[in-house]
C-alpha positions in Angstrom: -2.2 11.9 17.9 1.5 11.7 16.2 3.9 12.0 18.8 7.1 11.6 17.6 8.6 12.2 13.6 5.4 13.7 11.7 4.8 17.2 13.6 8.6 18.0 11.7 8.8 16.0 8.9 7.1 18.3 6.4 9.8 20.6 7.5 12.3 18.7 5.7 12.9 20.1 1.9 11.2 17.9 0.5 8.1 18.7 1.3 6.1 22.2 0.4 3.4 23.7 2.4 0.6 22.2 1.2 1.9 18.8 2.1 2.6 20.2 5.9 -1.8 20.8 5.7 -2.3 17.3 4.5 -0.3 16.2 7.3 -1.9 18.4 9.9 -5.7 17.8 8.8 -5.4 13.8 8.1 -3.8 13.1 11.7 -6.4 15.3 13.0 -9.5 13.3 11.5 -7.9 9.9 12.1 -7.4 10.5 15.6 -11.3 11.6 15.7 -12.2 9.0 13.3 -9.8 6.0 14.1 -9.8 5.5 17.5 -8.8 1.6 17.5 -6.4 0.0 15.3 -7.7 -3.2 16.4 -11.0 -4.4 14.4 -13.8 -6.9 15.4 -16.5 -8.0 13.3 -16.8 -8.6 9.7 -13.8 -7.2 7.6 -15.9 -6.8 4.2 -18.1 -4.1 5.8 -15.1 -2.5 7.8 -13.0 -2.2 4.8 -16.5 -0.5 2.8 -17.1 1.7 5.2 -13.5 3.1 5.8 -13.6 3.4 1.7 -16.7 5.2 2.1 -15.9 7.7 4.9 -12.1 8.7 3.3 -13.9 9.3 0.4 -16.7 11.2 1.5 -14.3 13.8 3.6 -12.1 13.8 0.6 -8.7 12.0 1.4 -9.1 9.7 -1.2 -8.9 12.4 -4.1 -5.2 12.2 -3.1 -5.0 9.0 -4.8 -6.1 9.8 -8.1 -4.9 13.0 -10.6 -7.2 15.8 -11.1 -8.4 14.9 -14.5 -10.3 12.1 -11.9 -11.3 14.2 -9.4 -7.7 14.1 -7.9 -6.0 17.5 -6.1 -3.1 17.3 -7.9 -2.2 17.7 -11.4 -0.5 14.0 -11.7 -0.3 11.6 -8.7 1.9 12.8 -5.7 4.1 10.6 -4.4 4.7 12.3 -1.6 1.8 12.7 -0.6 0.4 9.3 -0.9 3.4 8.5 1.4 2.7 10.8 3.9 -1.1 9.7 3.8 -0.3 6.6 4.2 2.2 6.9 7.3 -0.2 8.9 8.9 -3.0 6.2 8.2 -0.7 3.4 9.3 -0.1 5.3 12.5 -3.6 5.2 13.8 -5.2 2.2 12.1 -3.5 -0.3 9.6 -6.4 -1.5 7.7 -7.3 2.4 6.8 -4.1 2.4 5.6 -5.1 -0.6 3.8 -8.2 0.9 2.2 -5.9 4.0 1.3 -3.6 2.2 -1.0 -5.7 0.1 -2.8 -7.4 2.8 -3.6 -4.4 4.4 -4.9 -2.7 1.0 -6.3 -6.1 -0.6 -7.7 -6.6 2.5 -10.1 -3.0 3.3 -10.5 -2.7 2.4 -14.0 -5.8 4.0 -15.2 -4.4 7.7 -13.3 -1.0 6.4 -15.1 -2.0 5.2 -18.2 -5.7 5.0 -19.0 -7.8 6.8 -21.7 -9.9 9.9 -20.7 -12.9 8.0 -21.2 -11.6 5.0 -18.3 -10.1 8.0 -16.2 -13.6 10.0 -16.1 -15.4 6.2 -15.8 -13.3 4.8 -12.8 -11.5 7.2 -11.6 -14.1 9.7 -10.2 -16.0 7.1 -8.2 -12.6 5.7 -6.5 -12.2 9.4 -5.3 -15.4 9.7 -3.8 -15.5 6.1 -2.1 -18.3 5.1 -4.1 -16.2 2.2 -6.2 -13.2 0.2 -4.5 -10.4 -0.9 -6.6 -8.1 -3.9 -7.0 -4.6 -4.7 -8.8 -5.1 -8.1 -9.6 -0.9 -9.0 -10.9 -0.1 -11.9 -9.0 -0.6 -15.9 -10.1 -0.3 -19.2 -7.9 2.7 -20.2 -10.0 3.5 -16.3 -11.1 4.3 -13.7 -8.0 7.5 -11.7 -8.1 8.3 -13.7 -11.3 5.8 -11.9 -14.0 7.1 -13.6 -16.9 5.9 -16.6 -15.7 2.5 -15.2 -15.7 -0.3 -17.9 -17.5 -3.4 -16.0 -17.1 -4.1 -15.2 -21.2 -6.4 -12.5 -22.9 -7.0 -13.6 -27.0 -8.1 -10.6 -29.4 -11.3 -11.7 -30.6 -12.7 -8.8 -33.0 -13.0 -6.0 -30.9 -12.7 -7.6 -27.3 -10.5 -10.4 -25.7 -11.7 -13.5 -24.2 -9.7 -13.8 -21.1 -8.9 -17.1 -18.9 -6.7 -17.9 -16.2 -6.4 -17.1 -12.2 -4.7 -14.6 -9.7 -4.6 -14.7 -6.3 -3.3 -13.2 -3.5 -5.6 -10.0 -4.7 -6.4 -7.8 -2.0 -10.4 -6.5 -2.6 -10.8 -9.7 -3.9 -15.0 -10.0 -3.2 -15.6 -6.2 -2.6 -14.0 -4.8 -5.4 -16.2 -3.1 -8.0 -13.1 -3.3 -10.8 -10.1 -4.7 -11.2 -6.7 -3.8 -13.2 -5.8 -7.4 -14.2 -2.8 -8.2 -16.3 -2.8 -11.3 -18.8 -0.6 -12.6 -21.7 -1.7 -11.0 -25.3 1.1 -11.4 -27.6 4.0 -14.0 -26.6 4.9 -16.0 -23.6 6.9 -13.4 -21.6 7.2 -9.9 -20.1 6.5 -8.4 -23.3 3.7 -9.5 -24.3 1.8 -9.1 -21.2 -1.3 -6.2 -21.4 -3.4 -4.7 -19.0 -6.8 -4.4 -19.1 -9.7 -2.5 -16.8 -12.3 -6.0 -15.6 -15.7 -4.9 -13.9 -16.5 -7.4 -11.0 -19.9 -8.0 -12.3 -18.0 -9.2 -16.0 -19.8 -12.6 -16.7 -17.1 -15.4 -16.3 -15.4 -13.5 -13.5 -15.4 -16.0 -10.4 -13.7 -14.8 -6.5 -12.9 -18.6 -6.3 -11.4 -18.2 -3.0 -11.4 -16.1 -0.1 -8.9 -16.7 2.6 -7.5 -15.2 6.1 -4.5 -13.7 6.8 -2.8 -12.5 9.9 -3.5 -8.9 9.6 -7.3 -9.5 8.7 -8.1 -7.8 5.0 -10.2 -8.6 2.2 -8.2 -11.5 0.1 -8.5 -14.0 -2.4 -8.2 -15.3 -5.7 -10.0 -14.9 -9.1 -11.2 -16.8 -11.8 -11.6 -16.2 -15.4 -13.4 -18.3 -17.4 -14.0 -17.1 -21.0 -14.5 -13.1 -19.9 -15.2 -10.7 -22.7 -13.4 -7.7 -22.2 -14.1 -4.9 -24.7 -10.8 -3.3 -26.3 -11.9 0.2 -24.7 -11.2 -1.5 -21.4 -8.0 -2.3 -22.4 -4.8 0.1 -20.2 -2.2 1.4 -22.4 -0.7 -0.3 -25.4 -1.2 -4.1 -26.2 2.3 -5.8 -24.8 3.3 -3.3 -22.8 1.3 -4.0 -19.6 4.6 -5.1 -17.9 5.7 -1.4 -17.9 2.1 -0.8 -16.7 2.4 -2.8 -13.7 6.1 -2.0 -13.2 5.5 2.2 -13.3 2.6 2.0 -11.0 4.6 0.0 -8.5 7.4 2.8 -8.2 5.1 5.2 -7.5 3.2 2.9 -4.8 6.4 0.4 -3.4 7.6 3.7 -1.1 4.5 4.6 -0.1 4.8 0.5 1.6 7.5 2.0 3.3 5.9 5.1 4.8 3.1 3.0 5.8 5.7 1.0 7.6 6.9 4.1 8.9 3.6 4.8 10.8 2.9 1.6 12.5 7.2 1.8 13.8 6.1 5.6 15.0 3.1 3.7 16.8 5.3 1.0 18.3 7.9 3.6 19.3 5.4 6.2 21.4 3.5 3.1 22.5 6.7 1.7 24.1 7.7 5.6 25.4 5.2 5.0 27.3 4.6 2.3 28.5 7.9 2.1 29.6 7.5 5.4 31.4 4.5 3.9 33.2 6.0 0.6 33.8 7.2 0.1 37.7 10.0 -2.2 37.7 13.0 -2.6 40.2 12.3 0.7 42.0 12.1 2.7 38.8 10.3 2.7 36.0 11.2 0.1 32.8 12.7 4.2 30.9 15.5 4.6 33.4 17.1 1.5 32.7 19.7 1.6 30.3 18.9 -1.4 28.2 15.9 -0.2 27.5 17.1 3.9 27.0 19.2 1.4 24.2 16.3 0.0 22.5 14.3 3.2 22.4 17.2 5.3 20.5 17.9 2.5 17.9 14.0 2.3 17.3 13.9 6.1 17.0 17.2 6.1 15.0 15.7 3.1 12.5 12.5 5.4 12.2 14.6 8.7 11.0 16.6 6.8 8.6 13.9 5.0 7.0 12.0 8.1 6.8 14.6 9.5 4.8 15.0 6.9 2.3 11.2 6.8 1.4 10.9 10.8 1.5 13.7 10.6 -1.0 12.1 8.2 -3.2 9.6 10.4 -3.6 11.2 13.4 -4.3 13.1 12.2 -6.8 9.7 10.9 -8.5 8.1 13.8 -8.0 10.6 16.9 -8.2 13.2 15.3 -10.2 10.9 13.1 -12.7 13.5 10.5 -12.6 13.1 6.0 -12.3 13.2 5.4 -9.0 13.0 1.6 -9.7 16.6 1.5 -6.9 15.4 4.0 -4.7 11.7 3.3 -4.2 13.3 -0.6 -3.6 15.7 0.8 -1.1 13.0 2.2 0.9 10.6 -0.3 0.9 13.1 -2.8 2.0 14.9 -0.9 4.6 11.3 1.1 6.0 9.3 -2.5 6.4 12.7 -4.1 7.8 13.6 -1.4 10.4 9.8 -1.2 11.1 10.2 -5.4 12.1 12.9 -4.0 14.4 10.9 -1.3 16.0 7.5 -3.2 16.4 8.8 -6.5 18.3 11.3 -3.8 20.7 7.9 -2.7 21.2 6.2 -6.0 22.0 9.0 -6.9 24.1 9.2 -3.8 26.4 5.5 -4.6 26.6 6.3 -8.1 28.1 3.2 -10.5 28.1 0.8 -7.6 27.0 2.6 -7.3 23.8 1.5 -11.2 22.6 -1.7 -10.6 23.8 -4.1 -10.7 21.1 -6.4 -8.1 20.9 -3.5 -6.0 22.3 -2.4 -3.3 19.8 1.0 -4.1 20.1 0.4 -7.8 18.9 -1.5 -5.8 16.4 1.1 -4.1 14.9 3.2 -7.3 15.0 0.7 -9.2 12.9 0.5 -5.8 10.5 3.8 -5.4 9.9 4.6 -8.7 9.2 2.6 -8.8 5.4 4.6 -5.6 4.4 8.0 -7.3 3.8 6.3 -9.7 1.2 3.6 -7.8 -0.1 4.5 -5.9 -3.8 8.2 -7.4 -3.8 9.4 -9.2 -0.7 13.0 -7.7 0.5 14.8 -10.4 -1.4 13.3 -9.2 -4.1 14.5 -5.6 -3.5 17.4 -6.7 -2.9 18.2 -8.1 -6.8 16.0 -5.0 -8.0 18.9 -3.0 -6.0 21.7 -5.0 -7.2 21.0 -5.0 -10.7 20.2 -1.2 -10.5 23.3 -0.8 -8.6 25.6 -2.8 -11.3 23.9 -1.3 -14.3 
């Protein structure tokens, strides 16, 4: 069970009662249903069957609107955040299964046509369809406009061809959101389009491992037809597509963040209560009384910043393009902080793999890159900040 921030968070104002019940029933199934953050065995079927059981005890109609099946009228941002620290507190790759959930339709909740919402959007809810959000190139990460993957109107479809990688759900995925060039070699004229995995032409070319173990890969597309129905918002404008659905899902990185640094602070609470060392226990000395208060003091402040973020989203309807960046760089950095305190009051058990401390290192580690590294965040805050 949560230990430390959530039992009070919802008490903050930003929050209204209804997110203080999500809070309170999602810790109490994860700590029924995820009882071991570390996994063993094949990743595909874990990562199915998490999809399957948060769908089928309805957390996943969080991560779409109602019109899909959703609870709320338009996506939530705060509560995909608080989901999503309360899934990263007990088991990162639920987390994982969460969000893509979330991110992989995004753009259909955000942007697609009744008849793609009531298509896709239903079946993500339920668990019965897994999404991806297939943005990033080999050559074309956090720089879109250098994106080569191309979609050609052909009467009424598009031939699409190119690659992305780095595509998490690459392999399990029943649809992806992919985003190619339609009208002109930059940002522009980039459009986003709705792909079924079973879309002749459409290859997983690769499939690869990465520290924290997850479903990953890269695509292929070789000549796809994609019919103009399956085609997300306006031709050219898929770069504000991809860019809208990040804001509402780069602070929910952060509050994921958040949970695995509330993990790695009550695991080290206790541990170094239990800990015998010179006479005492590891707690009474003072060096360690120091790490503890900065962790807890890193964990409050980033919670802040991301619970802002989506406030602002949500109650205020403002961009929060600088303050969804300012959360997700200062929640996954101060959650760096707090996790190796943690695996250094744990001493050799912390590098111990298998350990959930090394596991959290080896979590936490992907969230500083993944959807705009921090040096990314930090131009997106600069320029924001000099506009």
């Amino acid at each position: 069970m949560l230990d430390t921030l959530p039992h009070n968070i919802t008490s903050l104002p930003f929050f209204n009662e209804e997110h203080g019940d999500l809070v309170n029933g999602l810790n109490d199934w994860a700590g029924l249903r995820l009882t071991n953050r570390v996994h063993h065995g094949n990743v595909d079927q874990t990562c199915q069957s998490l999809v399957k059981n948060l769908g089928q005890d309805g957390w996943l109609r969080w991560c779409v609107p109602q019109a899909g099946g959703g609870v709320t009228p338009e996506l939530d941002s705060r509560s995909l955040c608080l989901a999503r620290q309360v899934l990263g507190y007990h088991d990162g790759l639920a987390d994982f299964a969460f969000a893509m959930q979330g991110l992989g339709s995004g753009p259909i909740s955000l942007f697609g046509t009744p008849y793609q919402q009531a298509q896709y959007l239903p079946a993500v809810a339920q668990g019965q369809a897994i999404a991806a959000f297939a943005l990033s190139e080999p050559d074309a990460g956090s720089d879109a406009a250098a994106m080569s993957t191309r979609a050609v109107r052909d009467g009424d479809s598009y031939r699409l061809n190119g690659q992305k990688t780095w595509i998490s759900n690459a392999g399990i995925a029943d649809f992806y959101t992919v985003f190619a060039v339609t009208e002109k070699d930059d940002v522009n004229g980039v459009t986003a389009f709705v792909v079924d995995a079973n879309t002749p032409g459409l290859v997983v070319s690769e499939r690869f491992d990465v520290c924290a173990p997850h479903p990953i890969g890269s695509l292929e597309f070789n000549d796809c037809v994609i019919p103009v129905s399956q085609r997300i918002g306006e031709p050219g404008r898929g770069f504000k597509v991809a860019m809208q659905t990040l804001d509402v899902f780069r602070a929910s990185v952060g509050a994921a963040a958040l949970g695995f640094a509330q993990a790695a602070l009550d695991m080290a609470i206790k541990r170094a209560q239990n800990r015998k060392m010179f006479g005492a226990t590891l707690a009474d000395l003072q060096i360690t009384q120091a790490s503890i208060g900065q962790m807890a003091t890193d964990i409050d402040a980033a919670a802040l910043l991301v619970y802002r973020a989506a406030w602002q989203r949500d109650v205020l309807k403002k961009r929060t393009t600088k303050t969804a960046a300012m959360a997700k760089l200062f929640a996954t950095e101060a959650a760096q902080r707090v996790i190796d305190r943690n695996v250094q009051i744990h001493g050799g058990l912390g590098v111990k793999v298998g350990h959930p401390a090394e596991m959290l290192y080896r979590e936490i580690r992907a969230l500083r890159i993944y959807e705009g590294a921090t040096e990314v965040q930090q131009v997106v805050i600069a320029r924001e900040t000099m506009r």
